[in-house]
C-alpha positions in Angstrom: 130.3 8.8 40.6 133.8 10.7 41.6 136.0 9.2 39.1 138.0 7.0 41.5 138.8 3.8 39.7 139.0 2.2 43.3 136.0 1.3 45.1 135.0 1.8 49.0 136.1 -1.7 49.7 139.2 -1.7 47.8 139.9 1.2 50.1 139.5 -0.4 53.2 141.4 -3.5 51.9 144.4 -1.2 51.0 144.0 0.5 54.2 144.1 -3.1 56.2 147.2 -4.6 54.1 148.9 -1.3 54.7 148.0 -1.3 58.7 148.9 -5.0 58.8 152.3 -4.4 57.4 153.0 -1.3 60.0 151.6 -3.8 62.8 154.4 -6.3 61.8 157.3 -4.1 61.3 156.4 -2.9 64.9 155.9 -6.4 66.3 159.5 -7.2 65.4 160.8 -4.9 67.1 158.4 -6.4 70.0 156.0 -3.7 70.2 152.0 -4.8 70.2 149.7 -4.1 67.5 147.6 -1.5 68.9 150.8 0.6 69.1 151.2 0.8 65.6 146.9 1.1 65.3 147.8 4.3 66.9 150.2 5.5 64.9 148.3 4.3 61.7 145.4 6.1 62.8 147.4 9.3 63.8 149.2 9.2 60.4 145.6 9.2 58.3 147.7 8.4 54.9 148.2 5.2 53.6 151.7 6.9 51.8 152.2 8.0 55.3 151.8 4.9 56.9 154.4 3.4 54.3 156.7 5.4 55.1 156.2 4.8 58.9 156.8 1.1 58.1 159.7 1.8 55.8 161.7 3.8 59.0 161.1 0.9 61.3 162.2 -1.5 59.4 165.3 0.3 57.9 166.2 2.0 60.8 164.9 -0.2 63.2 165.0 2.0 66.2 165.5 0.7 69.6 163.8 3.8 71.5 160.0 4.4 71.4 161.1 8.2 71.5 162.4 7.7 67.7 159.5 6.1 66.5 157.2 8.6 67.7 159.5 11.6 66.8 159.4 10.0 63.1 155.2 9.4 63.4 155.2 13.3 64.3 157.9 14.3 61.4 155.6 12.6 59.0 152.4 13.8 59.9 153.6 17.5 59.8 154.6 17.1 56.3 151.4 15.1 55.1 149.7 18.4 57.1 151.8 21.0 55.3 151.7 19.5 51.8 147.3 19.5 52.2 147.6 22.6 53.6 149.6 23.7 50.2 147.2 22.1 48.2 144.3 23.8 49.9 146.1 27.1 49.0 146.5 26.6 45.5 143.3 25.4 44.8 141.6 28.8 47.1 144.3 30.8 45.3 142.8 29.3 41.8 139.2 30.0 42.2 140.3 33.3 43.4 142.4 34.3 39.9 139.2 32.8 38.6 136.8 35.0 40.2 138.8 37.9 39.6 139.7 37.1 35.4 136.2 36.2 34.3 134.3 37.7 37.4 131.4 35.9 39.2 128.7 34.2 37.6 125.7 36.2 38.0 124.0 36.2 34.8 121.9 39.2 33.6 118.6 38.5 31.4 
């Protein structure tokens, strides 16, 4: 078990509410639903996704140029902030390996 308090299901329910509530924001504005799939599926966050829906209905652009240009905006910072976190957790092990050494134990 990984810890997660939230099950596979719950997941995908989450995931569904989330999409739903991009694929309405967009439908307002009188888009159809498998433009926002796309952009759902592009985004791969659910935080992401949120914030997708959040500029469209706030902003409410009237160009599909904006809405795109905001998809790309907020995928590059969902890509930099993993990339961070990769960093720091490679730069961890590293310090790690390097205070206690690696652990090949001598008998």
């Amino acid at each position: 078990m990984s810890g997660d308090i939230f099950s596979e299901a719950d997941r995908r329910i989450q995931w569904a509410d989330i999409r739903d509530e991009l694929r309405h924001a967009l439908s307002e504005l009188g888009y159809p639903t498998e433009f926002a799939d796309e952009i759902a599926k592009y985004i791969g966050s659910p935080k992401g996704i949120q914030r997708m829906t959040w500029y469209v209905n706030y902003v409410r652009p009237e160009k599909t140029e904006l809405i795109v240009d905001e998809m790309l905006a907020i995928k590059s910072e969902i890509d930099a902030w993993r990339e961070r976190k990769e960093s720091q957790q490679a730069n961890a092990a590293y310090n790690m390996i390097l205070n206690y050494g690696l652990d090949d134990e001598e008998e």
